[in-house]
N, C-alpha and C positions, 0 to 999 in steps of 0.2 A: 171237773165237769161244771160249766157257766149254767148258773140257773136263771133263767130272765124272764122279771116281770114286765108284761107289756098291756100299754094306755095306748088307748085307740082315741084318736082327737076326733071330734066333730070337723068340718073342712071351715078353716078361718074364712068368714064375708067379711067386708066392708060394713060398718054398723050405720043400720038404716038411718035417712034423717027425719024419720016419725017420729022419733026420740023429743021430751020434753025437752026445752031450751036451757036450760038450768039444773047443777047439780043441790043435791040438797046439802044446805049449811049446819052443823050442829057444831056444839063447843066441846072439844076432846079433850081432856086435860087443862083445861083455863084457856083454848085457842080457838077461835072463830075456823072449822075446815070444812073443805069441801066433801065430799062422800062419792067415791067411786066402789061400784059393789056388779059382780055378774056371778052365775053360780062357784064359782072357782076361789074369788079374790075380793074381798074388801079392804080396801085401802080409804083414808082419809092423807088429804092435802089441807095443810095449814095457810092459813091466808098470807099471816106474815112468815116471814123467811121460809116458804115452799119446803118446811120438812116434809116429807111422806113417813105418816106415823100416827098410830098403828096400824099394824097392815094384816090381816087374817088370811088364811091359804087352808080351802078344804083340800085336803087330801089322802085318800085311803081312809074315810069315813072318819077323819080327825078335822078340829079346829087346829093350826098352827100358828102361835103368833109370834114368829123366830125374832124379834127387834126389840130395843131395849126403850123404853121414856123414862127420861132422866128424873123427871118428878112426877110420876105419877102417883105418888102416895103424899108427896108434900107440897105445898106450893110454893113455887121459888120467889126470888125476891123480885118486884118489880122494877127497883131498880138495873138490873141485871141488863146487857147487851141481849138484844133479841134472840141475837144463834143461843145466848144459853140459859133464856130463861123458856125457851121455845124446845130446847135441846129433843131429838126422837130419833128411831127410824132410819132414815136418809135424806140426805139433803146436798145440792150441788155448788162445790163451792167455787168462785172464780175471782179473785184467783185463790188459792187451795194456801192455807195458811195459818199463821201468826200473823204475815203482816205488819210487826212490828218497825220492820225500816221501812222509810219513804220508798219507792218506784220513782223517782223522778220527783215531780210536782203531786205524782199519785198519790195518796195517804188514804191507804184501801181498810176497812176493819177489818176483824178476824176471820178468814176463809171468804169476803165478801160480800159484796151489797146483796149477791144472788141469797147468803145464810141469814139474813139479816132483813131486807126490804119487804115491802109489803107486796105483792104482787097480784095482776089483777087478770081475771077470767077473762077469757077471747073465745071460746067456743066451747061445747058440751055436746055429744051424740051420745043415746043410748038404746041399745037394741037389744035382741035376744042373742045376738052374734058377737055384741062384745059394749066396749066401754072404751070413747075418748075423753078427754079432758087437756087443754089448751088454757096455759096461763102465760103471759107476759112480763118483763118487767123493763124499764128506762132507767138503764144506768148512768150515774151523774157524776162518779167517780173518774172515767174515763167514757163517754160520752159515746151510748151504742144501744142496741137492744136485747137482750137475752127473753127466747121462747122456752118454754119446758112443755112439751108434750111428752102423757100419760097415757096409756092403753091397756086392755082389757081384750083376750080373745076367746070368748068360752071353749072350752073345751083345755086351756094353756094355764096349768098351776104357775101361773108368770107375770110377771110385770114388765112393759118395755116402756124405757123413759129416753126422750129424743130431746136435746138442749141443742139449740139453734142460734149461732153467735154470729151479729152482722152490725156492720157500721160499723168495724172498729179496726183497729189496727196496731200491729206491733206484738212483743213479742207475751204470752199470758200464759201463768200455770193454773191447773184446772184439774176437776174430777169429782167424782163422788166420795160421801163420807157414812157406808152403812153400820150401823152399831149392832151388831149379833150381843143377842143376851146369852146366856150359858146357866142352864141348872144348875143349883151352888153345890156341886159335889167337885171334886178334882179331876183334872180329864174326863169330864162329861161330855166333852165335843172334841171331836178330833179335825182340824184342820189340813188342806191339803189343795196342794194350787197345779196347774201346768207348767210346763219347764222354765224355771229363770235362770238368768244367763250371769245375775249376782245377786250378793244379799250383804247385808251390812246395820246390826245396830244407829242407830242415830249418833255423830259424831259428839256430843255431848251429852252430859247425863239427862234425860227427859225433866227430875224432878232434881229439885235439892231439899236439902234440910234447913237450910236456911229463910227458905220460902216452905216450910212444911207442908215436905215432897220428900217421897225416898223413891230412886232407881232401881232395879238390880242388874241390867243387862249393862257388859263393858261397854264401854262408850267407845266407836268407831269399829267394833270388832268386825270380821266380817265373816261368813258362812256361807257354805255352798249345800246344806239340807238343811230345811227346819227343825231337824231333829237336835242338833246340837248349835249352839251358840255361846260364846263365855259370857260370864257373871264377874260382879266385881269381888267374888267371894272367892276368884280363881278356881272354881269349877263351869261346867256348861249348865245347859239348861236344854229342854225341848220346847220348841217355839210352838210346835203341833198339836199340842194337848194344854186345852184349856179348860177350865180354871188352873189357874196356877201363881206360883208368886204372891199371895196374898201380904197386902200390904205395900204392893210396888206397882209402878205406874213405868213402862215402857214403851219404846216405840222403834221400830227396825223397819227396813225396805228390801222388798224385791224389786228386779227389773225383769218385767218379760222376755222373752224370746220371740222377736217379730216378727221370727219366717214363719209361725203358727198361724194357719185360718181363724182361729181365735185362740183368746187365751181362756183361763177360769180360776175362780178361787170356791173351793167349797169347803164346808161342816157337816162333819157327819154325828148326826145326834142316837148311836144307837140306840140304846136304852128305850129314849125316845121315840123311835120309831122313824126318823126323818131327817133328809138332808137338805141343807139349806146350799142354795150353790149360784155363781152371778158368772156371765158372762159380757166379755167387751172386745173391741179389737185395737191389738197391742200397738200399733201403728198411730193411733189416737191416743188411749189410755195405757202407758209405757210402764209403770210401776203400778205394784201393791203398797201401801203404806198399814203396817199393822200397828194398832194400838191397842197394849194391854193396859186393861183398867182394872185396876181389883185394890181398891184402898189405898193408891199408894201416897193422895192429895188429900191434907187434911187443910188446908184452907178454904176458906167458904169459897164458891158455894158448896165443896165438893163433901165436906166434912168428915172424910175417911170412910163416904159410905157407899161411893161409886165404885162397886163390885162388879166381878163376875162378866163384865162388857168388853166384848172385842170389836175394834175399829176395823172393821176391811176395806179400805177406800183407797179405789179405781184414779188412778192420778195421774198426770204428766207433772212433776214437779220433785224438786229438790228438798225430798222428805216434806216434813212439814211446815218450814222457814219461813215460807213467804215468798212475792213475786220480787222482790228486791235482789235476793241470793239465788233463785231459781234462773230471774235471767242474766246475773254473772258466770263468770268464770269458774266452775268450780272440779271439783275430784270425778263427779258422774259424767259432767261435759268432758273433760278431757280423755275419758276412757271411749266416747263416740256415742253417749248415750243422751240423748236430749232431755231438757227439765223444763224445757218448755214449748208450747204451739206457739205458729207464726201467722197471725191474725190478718186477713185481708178485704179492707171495706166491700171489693167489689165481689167478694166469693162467700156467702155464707160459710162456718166451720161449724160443722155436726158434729155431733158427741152424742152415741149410741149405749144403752146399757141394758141387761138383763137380768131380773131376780128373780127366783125359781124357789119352789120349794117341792119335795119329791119322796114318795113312803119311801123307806128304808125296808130292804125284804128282810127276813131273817138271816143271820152270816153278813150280814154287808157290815163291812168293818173300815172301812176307810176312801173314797173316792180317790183310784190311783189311775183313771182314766175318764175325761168326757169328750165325745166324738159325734159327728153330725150323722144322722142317721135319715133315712129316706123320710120319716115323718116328727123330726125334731132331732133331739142329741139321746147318745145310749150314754149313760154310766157306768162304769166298772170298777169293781172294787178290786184291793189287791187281792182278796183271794177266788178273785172271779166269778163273784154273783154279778150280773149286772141286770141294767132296769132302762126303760125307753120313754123316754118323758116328750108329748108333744112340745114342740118351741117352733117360732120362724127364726132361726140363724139367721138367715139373709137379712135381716133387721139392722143388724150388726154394723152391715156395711151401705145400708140406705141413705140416701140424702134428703135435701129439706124441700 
């Protein structure tokens, strides 16, 4: 017997433009951000490299703050590349990487100018009906523009973030890079995605010991449930329940199923009371890229003490490598699965995302279904509680 909780949304308007011109700026963790806040959602945007972090979600009479800030209890080095003395939250990367080999003439940083640059405000509305926010940035790497539009719909435990890529051309791997924290107990969060069509460890070890790093997951193995994956200890492992592995640093990919109206990745925080879940469409953002982090990098800046942190980031790309090997020739390509977008000056290329947060009833034990329902998506668990969260899907597949 389904037991279902149901949220009744206010009807999303367009946010008036009586709205003050300007968000308010405060310093979050050592970073100049923006402040976007409606009764549902407080999020902060960093000026430099456009993390979104921290982000707070009321929901079911709780504060949620499901994201991890890499230094929020120390301060990192200033020396440090901006993506990771900036590190929070979410942030979108283009092209999605290492970056370590050239692109051509390209010699792009890590994950991009987009995780890295300074980026600057284009528009601000704010209403009782919701929350825009519009930032820009001039890429000078490859010579083009990237927009990030942010939004706010009261009544929508949700975030919709709309990146808008023009003037540019050829071919760029891309996506987002959410860091889910995790309560430091062992399978405190149970993770759980829409159907992928493969899965596969990263073809080399994430960490070494020689750079003081330890792995555990076999290197290139491949999987068809998160539940089991090998180790280099020639046992499996469960990719679905995290914390786990402490002291190892991993990194695996799924590949969507793109005959899906959308795809999803979520966490289910029982305990806690709440799931954390994102939606995209697979056709755009092709892969999951998971990154386990729980001590397994004891070189600065990491020091063995980046715990308990799960990467779930929404990608078109060729794991984590860079736009160098993403638009080669490689094992993903060959099997028809693309690792990269194909950029067109004359055609803006949108890239749609959704992060949601949503009480957990009692019984909900794992998110083994989300479905678009008349006023947002239902959830279902696999033992069939399910719950109705307001969202616009149609977001998903909007343009610029």
């Amino acid at each position: 017997m389904s037991r279902t909780q149901k949220i009744t949304p206010r009807p999303a308007k367009k946010p008036s433009p009586k709205a003050p011109a300007k968000p308010e700026i405060r310093t979050v963790f050592g970073e100049p951000s923006w402040q976007l806040k409606s009764k549902d959602v407080e999020a902060f945007l960093t000026q430099t490299a456009g993390h979104l972090g921290p982000v707070t979600f009321r929901v079911g009479g709780k504060k949620i703050a499901p994201f991890s800030a890499a230094w929020s209890k120390v301060k990192p080095d200033a020396k440090l590349p901006p993506i990771l003395r900036v590190l929070r939250g979410d942030f979108f990367c283009m092209p999605f990487g290492g970056n370590t080999v050239a692109f051509g003439k390209e010699r792009h940083p890590i994950h991009g100018e987009s995780a890295n640059a300074k980026w600057t405000l284009s528009h601000f509305l704010n209403s009782r009906d919701g929350v825009e926010l519009h930032a820009d940035l001039s890429l000078k790497v490859r010579r083009g523009r990237l927009q990030k539009q942010i939004s706010l719909i009261t009544g929508h435990p949700a975030i919709y973030q709309r990146h808008i890529i023009s003037g540019m051309s050829g071919e760029m791997n891309l996506g987002h890079h959410a860091m889910v924290k995790f309560p430091d107990v062992p399978g405190s969060g149970v993770l759980s995605t829409s159907r992928f069509v493969y899965g596969q460890n990263w073809i080399e070890p994430t960490e070494r010991p020689e750079s003081k790093g330890y792995s555990a997951l076999k290197p290139g193995a491949t999987f068809t449930s998160l539940d089991k994956s090998e180790t280099v200890f020639g046992d499996t492992t469960d990719l679905s329940h995290f914390p786990a592995r402490r002291g190892y640093e991993d990194i695996a990919m799924i590949i969507a199923d793109d005959s899906l109206p959308f795809a999803w990745t979520a966490v289910t925080f029982a305990k806690q009371g709440y799931i954390w879940f994102a939606l995209k469409d697979p056709r755009v953002l092709r892969s999951t890229v998971m990154w386990f982090s729980n001590g397994g990098r004891h070189a600065a800046p990491w020091n063995g003490d980046h715990v308990n942190v799960m990467g779930l980031e929404e990608v078109t790309s060729f794991f984590a490598a860079g736009l160098s090997q993403s638009a080669a020739d490689n094992h993903i390509t060959k099997m028809g699965y693309p690792t990269t977008l194909q950029l067109d000056p004359a055609k803006p290329t949108v890239v749609n995302y959704i992060m949601a947060v949503a009480p957990a009833p009692t019984g909900f034990d794992r998110v083994s279904k989300i479905e678009a329902s008349d006023d947002g998506v239902r959830l279902t668990s696999s033992n069939g509680t399910s719950l109705n969260v307001p969202l616009d899907v149609s977001f998903l597949t909007g343009g610029a």
